[in-house]
C-alpha positions in Angstrom: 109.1 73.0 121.4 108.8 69.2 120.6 110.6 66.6 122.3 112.0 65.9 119.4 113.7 69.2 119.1 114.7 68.4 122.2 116.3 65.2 122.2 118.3 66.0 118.6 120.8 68.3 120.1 122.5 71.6 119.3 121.0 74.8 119.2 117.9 75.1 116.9 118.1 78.1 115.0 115.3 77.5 112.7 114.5 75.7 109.2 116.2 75.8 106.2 115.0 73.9 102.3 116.1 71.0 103.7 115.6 70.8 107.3 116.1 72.1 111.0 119.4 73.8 111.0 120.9 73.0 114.6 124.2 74.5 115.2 126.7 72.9 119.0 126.2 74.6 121.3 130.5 74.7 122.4 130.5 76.6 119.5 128.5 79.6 120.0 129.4 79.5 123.9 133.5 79.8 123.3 133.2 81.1 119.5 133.1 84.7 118.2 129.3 84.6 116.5 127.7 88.2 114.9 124.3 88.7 114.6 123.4 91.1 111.6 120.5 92.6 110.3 119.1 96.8 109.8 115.9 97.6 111.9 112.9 95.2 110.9 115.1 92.1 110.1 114.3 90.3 112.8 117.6 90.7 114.2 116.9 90.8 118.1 114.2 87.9 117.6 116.9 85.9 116.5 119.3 86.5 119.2 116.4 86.2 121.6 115.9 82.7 120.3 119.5 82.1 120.7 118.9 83.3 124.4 116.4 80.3 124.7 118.3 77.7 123.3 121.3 78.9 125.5 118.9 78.5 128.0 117.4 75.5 127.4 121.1 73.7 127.0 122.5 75.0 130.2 125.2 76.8 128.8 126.3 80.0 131.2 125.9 83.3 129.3 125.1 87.0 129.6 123.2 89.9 127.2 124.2 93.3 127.3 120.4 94.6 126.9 120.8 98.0 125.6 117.0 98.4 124.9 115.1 95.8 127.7 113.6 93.6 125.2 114.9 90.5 126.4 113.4 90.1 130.1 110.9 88.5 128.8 112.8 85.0 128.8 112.2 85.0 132.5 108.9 83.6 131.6 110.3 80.2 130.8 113.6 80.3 131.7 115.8 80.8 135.2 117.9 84.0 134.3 119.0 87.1 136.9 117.6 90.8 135.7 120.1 93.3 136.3 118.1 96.6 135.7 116.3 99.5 137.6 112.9 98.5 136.7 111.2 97.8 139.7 110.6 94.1 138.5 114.4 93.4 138.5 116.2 90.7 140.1 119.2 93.3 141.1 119.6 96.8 141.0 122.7 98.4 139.3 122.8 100.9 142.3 125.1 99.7 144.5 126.1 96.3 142.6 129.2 94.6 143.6 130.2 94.2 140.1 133.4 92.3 140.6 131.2 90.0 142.7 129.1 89.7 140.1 131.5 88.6 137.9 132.8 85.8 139.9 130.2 84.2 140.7 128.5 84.4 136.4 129.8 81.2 135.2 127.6 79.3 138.4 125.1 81.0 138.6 121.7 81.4 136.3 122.0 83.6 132.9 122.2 87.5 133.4 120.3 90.0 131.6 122.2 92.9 132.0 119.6 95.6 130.9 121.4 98.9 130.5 118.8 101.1 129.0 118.2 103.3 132.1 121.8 103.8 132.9 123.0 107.4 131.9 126.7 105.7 130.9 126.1 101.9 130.4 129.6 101.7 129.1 131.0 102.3 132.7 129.2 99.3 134.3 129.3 97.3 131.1 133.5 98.0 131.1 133.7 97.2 135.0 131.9 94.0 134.6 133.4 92.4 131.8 136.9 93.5 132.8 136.0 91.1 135.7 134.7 88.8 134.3 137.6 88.2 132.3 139.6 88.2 135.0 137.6 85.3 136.4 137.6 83.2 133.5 141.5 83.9 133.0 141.6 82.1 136.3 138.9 79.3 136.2 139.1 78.5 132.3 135.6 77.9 131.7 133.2 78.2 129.1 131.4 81.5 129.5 129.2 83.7 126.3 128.6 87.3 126.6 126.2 88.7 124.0 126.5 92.3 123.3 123.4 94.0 121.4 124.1 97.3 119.7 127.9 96.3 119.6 128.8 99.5 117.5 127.9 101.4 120.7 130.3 99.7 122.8 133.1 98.9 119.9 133.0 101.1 117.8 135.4 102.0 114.6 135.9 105.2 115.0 135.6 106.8 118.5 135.7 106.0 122.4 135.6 101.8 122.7 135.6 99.5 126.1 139.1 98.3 125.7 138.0 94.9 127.0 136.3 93.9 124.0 139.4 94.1 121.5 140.9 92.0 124.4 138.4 89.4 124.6 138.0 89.1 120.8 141.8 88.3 120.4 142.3 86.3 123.6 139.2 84.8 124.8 138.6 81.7 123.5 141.9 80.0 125.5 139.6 81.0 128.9 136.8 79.7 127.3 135.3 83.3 126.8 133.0 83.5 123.8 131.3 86.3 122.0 128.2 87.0 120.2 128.4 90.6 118.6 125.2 91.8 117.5 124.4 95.2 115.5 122.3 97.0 113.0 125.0 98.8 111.8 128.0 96.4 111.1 130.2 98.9 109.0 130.7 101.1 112.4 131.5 98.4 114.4 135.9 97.7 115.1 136.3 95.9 111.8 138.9 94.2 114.1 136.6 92.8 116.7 134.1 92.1 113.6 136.7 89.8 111.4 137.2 88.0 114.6 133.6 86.6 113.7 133.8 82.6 112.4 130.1 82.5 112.6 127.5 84.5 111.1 123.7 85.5 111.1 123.4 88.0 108.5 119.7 89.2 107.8 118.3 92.0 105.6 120.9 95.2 105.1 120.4 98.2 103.0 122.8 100.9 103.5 125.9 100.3 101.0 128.7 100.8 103.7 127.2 97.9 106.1 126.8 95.4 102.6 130.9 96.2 102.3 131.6 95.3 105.6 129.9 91.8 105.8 131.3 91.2 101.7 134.3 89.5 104.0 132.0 86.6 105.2 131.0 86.3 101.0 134.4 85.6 99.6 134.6 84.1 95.8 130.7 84.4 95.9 130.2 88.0 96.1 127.0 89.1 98.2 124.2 87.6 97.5 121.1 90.0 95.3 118.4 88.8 97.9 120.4 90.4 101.1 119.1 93.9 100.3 115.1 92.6 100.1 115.2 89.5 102.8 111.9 89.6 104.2 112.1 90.0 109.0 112.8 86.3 110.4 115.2 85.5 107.3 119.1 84.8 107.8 122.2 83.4 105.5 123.9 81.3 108.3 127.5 81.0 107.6 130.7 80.6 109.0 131.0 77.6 111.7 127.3 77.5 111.5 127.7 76.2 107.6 129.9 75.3 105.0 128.2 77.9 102.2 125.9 80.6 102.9 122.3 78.6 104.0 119.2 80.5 104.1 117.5 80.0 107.2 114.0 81.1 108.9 114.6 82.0 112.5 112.3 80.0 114.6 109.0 81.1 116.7 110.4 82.0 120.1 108.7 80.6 123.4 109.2 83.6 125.2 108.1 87.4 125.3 109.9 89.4 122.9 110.2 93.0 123.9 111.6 94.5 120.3 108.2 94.4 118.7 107.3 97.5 117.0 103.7 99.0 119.1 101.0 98.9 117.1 99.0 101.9 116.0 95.5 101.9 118.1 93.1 104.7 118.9 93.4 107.6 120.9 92.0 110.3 122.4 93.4 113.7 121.1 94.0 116.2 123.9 94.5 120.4 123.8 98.9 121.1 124.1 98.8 122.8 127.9 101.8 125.2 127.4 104.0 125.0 131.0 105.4 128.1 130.0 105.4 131.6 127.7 103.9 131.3 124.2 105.9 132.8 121.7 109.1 132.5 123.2 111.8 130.8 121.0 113.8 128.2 122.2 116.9 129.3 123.8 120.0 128.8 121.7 118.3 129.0 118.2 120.7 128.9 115.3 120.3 131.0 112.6 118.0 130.0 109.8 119.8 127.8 107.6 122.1 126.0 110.2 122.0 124.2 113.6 123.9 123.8 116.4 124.9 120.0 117.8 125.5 121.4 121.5 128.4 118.8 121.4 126.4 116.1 120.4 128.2 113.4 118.7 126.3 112.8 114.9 127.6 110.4 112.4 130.2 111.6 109.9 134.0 111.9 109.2 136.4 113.9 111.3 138.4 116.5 110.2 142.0 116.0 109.5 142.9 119.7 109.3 142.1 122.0 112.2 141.0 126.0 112.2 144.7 127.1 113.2 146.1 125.8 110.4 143.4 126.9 107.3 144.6 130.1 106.3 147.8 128.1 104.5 145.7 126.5 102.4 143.6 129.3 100.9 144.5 130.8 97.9 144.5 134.2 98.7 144.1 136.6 95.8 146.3 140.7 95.3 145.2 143.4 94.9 147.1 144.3 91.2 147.4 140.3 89.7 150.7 139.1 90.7 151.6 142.5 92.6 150.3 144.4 95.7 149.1 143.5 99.1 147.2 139.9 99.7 143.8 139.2 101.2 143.7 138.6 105.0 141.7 135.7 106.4 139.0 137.8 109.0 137.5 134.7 109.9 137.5 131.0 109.6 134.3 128.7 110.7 134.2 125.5 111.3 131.1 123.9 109.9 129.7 120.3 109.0 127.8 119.8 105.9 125.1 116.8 105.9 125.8 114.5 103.5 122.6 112.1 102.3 123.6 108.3 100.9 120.3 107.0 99.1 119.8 103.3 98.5 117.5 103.1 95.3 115.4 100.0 94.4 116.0 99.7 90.3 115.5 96.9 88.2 117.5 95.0 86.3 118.6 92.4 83.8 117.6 91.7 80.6 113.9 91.9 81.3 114.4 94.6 84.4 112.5 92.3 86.6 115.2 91.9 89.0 115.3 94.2 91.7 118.7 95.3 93.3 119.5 98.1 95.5 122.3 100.9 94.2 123.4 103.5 95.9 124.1 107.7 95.3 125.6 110.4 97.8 124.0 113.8 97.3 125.1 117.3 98.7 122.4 117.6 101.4 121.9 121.2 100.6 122.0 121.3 96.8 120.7 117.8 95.9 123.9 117.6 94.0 125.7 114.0 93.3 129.0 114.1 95.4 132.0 111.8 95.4 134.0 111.8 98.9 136.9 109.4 98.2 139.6 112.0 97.6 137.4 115.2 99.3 134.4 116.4 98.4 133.6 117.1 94.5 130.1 118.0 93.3 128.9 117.6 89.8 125.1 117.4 88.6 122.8 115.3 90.0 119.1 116.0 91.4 119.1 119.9 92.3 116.7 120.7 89.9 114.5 117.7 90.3 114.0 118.1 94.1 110.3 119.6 94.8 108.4 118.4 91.6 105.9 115.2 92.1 106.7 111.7 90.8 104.6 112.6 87.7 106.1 115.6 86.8 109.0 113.9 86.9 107.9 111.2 84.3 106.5 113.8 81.9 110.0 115.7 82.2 111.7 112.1 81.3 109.4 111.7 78.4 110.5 114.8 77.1 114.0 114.7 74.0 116.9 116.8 74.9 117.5 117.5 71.4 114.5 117.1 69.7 111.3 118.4 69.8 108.3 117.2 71.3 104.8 117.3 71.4 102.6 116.9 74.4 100.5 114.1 72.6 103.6 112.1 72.0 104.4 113.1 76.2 101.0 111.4 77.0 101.3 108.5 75.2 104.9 107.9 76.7 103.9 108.5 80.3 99.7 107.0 80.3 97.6 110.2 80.7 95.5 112.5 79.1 97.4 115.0 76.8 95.3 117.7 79.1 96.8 116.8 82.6 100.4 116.6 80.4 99.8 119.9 79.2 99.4 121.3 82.5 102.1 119.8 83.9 104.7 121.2 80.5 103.4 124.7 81.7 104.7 124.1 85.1 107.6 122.7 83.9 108.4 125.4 82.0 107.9 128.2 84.3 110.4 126.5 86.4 112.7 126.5 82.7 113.3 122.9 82.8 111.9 122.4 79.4 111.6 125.3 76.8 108.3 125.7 74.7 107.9 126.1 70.8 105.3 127.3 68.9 104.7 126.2 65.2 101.2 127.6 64.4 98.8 125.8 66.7 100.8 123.2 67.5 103.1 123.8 71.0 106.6 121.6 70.9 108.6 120.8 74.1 112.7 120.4 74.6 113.8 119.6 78.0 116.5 121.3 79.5 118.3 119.7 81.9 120.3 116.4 81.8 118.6 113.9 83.9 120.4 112.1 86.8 121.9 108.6 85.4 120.8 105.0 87.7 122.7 104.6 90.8 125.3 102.3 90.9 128.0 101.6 93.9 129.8 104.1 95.4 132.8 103.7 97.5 132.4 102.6 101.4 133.4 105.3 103.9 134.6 105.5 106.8 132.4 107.1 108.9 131.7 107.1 112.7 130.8 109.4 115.7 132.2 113.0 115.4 131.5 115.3 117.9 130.2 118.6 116.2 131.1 120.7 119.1 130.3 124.5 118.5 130.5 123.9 114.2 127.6 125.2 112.3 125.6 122.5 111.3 124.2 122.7 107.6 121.1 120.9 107.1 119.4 119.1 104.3 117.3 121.2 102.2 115.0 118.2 101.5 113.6 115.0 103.1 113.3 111.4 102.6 109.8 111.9 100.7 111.0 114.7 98.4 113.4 112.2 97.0 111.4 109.5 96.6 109.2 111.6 94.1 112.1 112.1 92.5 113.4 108.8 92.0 110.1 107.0 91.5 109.6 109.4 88.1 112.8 108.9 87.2 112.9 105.2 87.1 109.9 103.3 86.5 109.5 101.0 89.3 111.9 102.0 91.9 111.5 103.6 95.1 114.1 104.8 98.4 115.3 101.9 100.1 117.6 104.0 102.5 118.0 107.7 103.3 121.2 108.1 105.2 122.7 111.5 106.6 126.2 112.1 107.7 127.9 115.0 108.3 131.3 116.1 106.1 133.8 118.8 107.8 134.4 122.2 106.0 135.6 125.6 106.8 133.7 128.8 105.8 137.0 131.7 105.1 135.9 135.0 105.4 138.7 137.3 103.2 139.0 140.9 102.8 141.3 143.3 100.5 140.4 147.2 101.2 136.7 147.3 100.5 136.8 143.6 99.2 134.9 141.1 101.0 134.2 137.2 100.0 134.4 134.1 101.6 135.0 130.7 100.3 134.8 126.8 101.4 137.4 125.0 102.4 137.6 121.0 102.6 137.9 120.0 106.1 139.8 116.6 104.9 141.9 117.6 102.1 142.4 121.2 102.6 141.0 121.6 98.6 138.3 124.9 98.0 135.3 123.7 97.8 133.0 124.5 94.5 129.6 123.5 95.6 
């Protein structure tokens, strides 16, 4: 770093059109400050060079290190690594938090590197509950930096009370906070609007663009924000009048969130510790997993398994007369949900790229629409399995007209020979139907094609804990859509492939001999047609 650098004051971020964009440093180290950006954006670089600047300026601070990258600013800097690798400064084992705490604003920066801790919110809670305590009494200025905030305050699920607390009150004891997170839609939108300055890098998954749209007012969100290349942030808030595009400076110090590089290795036999041929213990039937309690993203119930058998519609046995069906059964189940962000062009010349979203049902490839339950209607379930080319030929092909295969081929770029092949294939799988007239063959497709993407409304999702539930699992992967989508739209391609689970119930009925079962929305209580 230059001397100039130095000698200019404020915190250098980085370089903007116009210049170095320097922000005070009072106002990151009382202030509430977010960090944003999906994996690959650069996001941890940027807080690490925050990190350095902090250092650099003297200002008292910790980092809530929930992946060890950030030892690394030992090399230049004077900073305490709480850890248990065995390079660390202090162990957590055996740590006098409270101690800790009260000595923080005197003492060098702390790493607090939680990544080997089985509950890191325990230690993380105990320390900043004392810390606050400290700084209710002495009234100095003090940053704590939290990576992977939507672990520790979430929206939905278990939260370190502390946080809400600090948010709201902190800034009278000088307490600031820097909230940083790949995921900003699952972090408290409390703790989040409590955020007067802003780093927001590259985001692609529709619910997280909603969540920052608050920091965008009268401007909307800017079209680059989806395709902003690692390094690259808008700085906002306290740290500029309108949104300023800045590139995040070269940092001075190790960073520890770099991606390993692929090299060459040597391939070695599997050495079996055990049985061959023995399944895994606990396998769910084919079709559906089981979570083991595991807490997956998704949306929670709102109606429970007691209660389901007052919202089926239960047929009789003689129309309006005789006996009813009884409920045998009722299962609890979670079916996995895919949001896919899609790359289309657009504008007059479709030269401009922006990112548009679809939910599918993960197990039919059917477009879904979850703001008031769960409804289905046509989408990609008989698209998913062909190749990108099939695809095209199937698009080149009229509804309600015929075609011929030489018109196909000049449409899609190929030889007529390679289209014919693929129309036969096509039509074995009766997505297009085949006419002859003489020696001429004619083509109708048969399906309606998916329309382009466009928004879909934000959820609100978070941690749900599966439990026992059945687990339904998509039927296809990230690469079976993207041939889809690539022959569908010329020039797109995936941008995000998303699961989350939705809540149903699977009723068994039975009426004398009379068995079937239906589905059952797990939020509105509506049967499910799927």
């Amino acid at each position: 770093m230059s001397s100039e650098e130095k000698e200019s004051g404020g915190l250098l971020l980085g370089s903007t059109d116009v210049g170095p964009l320097r922000v005070p440093a009072e106002l990151v180290a009382t202030g509430r400050t977010c960090v944003i950006g999906s994996s690959g954006s650069g996001k941890s670089y940027a807080v690490g060079v925050l990190c350095e600047e902090l250092c650099r300026d003297g200002v008292p601070f910790c980092i809530i290190d929930t992946e060890g990258e950030y030892s690394g600013i030992k090399e230049k800097f004077e900073a305490i690594w709480v850890g248990e690798e065995p390079g660390c400064d202090l162990a957590w084992e055996g740590l006098d938090l409270a101690d800790l705490a009260k000595q923080a604003p005197d003492i060098s920066p702390l790493i607090l590197d939680v990544s080997d801790l089985p509950d890191p919110k325990e230690k993380v809670a105990e320390f900043l509950t004392a810390l606050y305590a400290t700084l209710t009494e002495r009234r100095t200025p003090y940053l704590v930096v939290v990576e992977e905030a939507d672990k520790f305050v979430p929206q939905a699920g278990e939260r370190i009370p502390i946080f809400g607390e600090v948010a709201r009150r902190g800034r009278k004891r000088g307490m600031g906070m820097m909230i940083c997170t790949q995921r900003p839609s699952l972090v408290d939108k409390n703790v989040l609007s409590q955020c007067a300055n802003q780093l927001i890098g590259k985001l692609i998954i529709q619910n997280d663009l909603q969540s920052v749209a608050q920091f965008f007012p009268g401007r909307g969100l800017p079209k680059e924000l989806t395709s902003l290349s690692s390094g690259r942030f808008f700085a906002m808030g306290g740290f500029s009048e309108v949104p300023k595009l800045v590139a995040v400076r070269s940092r001075i110090t190790r960073h520890g969130g770099v991606t390993p590089a692929l090299v060459k290795r040597v391939i070695h036999k599997y050495v079996s510790g055990g049985a061959k041929g023995v399944p895994a213990a606990g396998t769910a039937p084919a079709g559906e997993e089981r979570a083991n309690g595991n807490a997956s993203m998704g949306i929670e119930p709102s109606i429970w398994a007691d209660d389901i058998s007052g919202f089926v519609r239960r047929e009789r046995s003689f129309g309006i007369f005789g006996p009813k069906e009884t409920v045998t059964k009722v299962e609890a189940q979670f079916r996995t949900l895919v949001q896919v962000g899609v790359r289309v062009r657009k504008g007059v010349l479709r030269r401009r790229f922006e990112t548009a979203y679809v939910m599918l049902d993960g197990l039919t490839g059917k477009r879904v629409q979850v703001n008031k339950g769960l409804e289905a209607k046509k989408g990609f379930e008989r698209l998913i399995g062909l190749s990108a080319l099939q695809v095209e030929v199937l698009r080149e092909v009229a509804p309600d007209s015929d075609t011929s295969a030489l018109d196909i081929a000049s449409g899609v770029g190929i030889p007529g020979t390679t289209v014919s092949r693929l129309l036969n294939l096509l039509n074995q799988k009766r997505l297009v139907r085949t006419v002859e007239l003489g020696r001429k063959k004619l083509y109708r497709r048969l399906v309606d094609l998916p329309e382009e993407p466009s928004d879909i409304a934000g959820l609100e999702v978070g941690q749900v804990k599966v439990g026992d539930a059945a687990v339904q699992p998509a039927s296809f992967d990230e690469e079976a859509l993207r041939e889809v989508v690539k022959g569908l739209w010329q020039g797109s391609d995936l941008a995000s492939f998303e699961t989350l689970l939705y809540p149903v119930f699977k009723v068994d009925l039975a009426l004398r001999r009379k068995r079937r079962h239906v589905l059952v929305d797990g939020k509105t209580g509506k049967e499910l047609s799927l």
